[in-house]
C-alpha positions as CSV (number, residue, x, y, z in Angstrom):
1,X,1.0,39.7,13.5
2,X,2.7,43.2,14.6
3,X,4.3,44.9,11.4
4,X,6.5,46.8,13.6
5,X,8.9,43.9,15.5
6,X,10.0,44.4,18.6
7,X,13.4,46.7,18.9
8,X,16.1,44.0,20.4
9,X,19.4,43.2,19.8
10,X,18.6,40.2,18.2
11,X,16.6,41.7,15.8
12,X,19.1,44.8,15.1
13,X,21.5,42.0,14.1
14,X,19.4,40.0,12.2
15,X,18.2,43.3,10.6
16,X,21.8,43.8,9.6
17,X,22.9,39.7,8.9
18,X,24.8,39.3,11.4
19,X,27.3,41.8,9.8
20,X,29.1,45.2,11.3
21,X,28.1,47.6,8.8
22,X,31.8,49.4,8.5
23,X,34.3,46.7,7.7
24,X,31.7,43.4,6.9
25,X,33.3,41.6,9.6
26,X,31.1,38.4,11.1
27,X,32.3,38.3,14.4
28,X,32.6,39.7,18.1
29,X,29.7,41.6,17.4
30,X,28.2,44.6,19.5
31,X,26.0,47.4,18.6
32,X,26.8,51.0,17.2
33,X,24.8,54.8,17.6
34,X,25.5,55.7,14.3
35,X,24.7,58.9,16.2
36,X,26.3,59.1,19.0
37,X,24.4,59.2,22.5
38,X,26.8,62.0,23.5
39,X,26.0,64.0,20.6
40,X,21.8,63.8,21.0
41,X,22.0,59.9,19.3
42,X,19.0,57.8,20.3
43,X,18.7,54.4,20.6
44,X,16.3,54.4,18.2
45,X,16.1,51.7,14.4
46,X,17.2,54.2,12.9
47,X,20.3,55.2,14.5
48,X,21.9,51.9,15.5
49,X,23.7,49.2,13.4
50,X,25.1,45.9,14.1
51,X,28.9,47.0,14.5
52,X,32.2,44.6,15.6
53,X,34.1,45.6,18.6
54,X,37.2,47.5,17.1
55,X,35.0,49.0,14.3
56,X,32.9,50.5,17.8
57,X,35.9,51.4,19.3
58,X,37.3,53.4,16.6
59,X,34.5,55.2,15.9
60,X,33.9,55.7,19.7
61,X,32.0,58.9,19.9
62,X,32.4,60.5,17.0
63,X,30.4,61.4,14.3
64,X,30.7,59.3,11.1
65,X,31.9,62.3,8.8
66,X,34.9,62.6,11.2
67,X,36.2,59.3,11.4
68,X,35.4,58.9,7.3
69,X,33.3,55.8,8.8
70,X,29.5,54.6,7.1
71,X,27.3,52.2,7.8
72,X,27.3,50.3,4.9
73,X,23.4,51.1,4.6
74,X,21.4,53.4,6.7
75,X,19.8,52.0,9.3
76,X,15.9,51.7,9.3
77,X,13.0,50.1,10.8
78,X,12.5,46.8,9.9
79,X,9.1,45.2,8.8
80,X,8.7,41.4,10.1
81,X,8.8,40.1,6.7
82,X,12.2,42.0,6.6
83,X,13.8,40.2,9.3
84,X,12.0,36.7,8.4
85,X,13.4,37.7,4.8
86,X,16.9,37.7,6.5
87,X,16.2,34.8,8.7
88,X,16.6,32.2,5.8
89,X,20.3,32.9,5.5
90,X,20.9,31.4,8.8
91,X,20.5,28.1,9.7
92,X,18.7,27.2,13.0
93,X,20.8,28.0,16.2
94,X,23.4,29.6,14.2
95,X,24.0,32.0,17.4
96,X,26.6,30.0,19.4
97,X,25.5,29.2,22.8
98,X,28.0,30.5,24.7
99,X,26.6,34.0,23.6
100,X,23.3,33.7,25.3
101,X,25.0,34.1,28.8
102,X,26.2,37.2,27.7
103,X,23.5,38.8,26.0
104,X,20.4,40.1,26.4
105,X,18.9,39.0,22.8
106,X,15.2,39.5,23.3
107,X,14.8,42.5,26.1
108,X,13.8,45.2,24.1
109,X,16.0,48.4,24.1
110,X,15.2,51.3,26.2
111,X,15.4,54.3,24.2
């Protein structure tokens, strides 16, 4: 099996449980350039966390030392293990179905 998985959404989410990493909230998830593309951010593991809507908003495109906002841990590549790791805290289809219209879960992330 690859050691490096694939760079989706998906697994940026379940990297980060399903959790925006400034306030902890659960829900109306997106993701975040810690970085911002504006300022030179890529999309990259290491500069993008699971984030919910107004937490992104706020932040916008602004650097985190200006808006006194942190990921609540830095963002990293993520071994498979990692993510299988943080698979067990969520039950089978816990991504409501709805979503899947909306989202592009498994198309990898162009850089």
């Amino acid at each position: 099996p690859a050691r490096n998985p694939a760079f989706t959404r998906f697994n940026v989410f379940l990297r980060d449980r399903f959790t925006c990493q400034y306030c902890g909230a659960r829900e109306d998830l997106t993701f975040d350039h810690v970085i911002p593309r504006s300022r030179g951010g890529q999309t990259t593991w290491e500069n993008v966390v699971a984030a919910c809507s107004p937490c992104n908003l706020r932040k916008g495109s602004h650097m985190p030392a200006d808006v006194g906002m942190w990921p609540e841990q830095t963002p990293f590549q993520p071994t498979v293990h990692d993510l299988h790791q943080n698979g067990r805290h969520f039950p089978p289809n816990y991504l409501h179905e709805s979503w899947l219209d909306y989202l592009y879960w498994d198309t990898e992330l162009d850089p």
